[in-house]
VEXDRENKE-218850 format. One line per 4 residues: their letters; for each residue x, z, y of C-alpha. Coordinates in pm, 1 decimal. Layout:
# VEXDRENKE-218850
a = X,Z,Y ~ ... $
***
This chain:
# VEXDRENKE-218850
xxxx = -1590.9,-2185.6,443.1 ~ -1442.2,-1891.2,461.6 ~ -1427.9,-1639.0,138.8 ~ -1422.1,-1299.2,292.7 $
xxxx = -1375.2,-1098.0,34.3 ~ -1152.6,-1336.4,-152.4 ~ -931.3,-1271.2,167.9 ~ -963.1,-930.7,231.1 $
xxxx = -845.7,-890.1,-157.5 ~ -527.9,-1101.1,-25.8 ~ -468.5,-900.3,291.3 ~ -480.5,-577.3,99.8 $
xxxx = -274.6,-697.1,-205.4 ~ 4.4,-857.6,76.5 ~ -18.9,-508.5,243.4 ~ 21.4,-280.0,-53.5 $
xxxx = 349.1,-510.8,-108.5 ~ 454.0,-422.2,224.3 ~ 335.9,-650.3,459.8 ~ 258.5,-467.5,767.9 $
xxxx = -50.0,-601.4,911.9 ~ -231.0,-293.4,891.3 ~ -424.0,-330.5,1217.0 ~ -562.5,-650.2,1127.9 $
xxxx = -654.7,-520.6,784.0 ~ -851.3,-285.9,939.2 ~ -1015.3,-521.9,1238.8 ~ -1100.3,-827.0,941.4 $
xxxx = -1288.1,-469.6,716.5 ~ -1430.6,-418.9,1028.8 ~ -1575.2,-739.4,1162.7 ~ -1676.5,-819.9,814.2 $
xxxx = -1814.1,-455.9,711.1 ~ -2185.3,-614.4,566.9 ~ -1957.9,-819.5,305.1 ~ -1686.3,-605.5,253.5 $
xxxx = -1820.7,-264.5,230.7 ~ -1945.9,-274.0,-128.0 ~ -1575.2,-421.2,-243.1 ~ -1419.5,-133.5,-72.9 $
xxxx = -1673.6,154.2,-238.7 ~ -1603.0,4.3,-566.8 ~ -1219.0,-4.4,-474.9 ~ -1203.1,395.7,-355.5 $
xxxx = -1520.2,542.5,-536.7 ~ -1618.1,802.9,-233.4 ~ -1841.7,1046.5,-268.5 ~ -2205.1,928.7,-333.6 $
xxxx = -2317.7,1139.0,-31.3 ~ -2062.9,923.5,187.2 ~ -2337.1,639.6,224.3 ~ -2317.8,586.0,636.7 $
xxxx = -2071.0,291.9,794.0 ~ -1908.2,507.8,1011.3 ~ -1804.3,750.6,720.5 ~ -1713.5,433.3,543.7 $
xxxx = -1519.6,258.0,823.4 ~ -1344.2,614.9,883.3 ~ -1227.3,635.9,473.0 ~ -1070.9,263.4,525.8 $
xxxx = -896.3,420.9,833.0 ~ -787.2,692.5,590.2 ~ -706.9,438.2,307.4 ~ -488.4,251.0,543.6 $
xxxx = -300.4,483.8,738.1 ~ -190.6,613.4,343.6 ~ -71.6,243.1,283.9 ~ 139.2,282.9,593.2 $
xxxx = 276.8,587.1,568.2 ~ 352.7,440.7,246.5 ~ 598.7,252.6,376.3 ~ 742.7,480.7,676.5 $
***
């Protein structure tokens, strides 16, 4: 069985290294929101008002386009 959060930890430690699978990072957060959601808000700390999944999926955008450009 599949750990989800286990792997999203090792996608976003592999990406913050520089590997570039930023899209997929984003599709797996995605397609797993319910489980990984509550990692992420613990990760980034948003605003308690920020509370909706759009606003949440839209911050991970945010969170990885700054890894990327990270490495532009």
């Amino acid at each position: 069985m599949l750990d989800v959060v286990k792997a999203y930890r090792f996608l976003n430690k592999a990406v913050s290294l520089g590997v570039t699978y930023f899209e997929e990072m984003n599709n797996f957060f995605k397609a797993n929101y319910e489980k990984l959601s509550p990692i992420f808000i613990e990760m980034r700390k948003p605003p308690s008002d920020m509370t909706g999944r759009k606003e949440i999926e839209n911050l991970h955008d945010a969170y990885v386009s700054e890894l990327k450009e990270g490495f532009s």
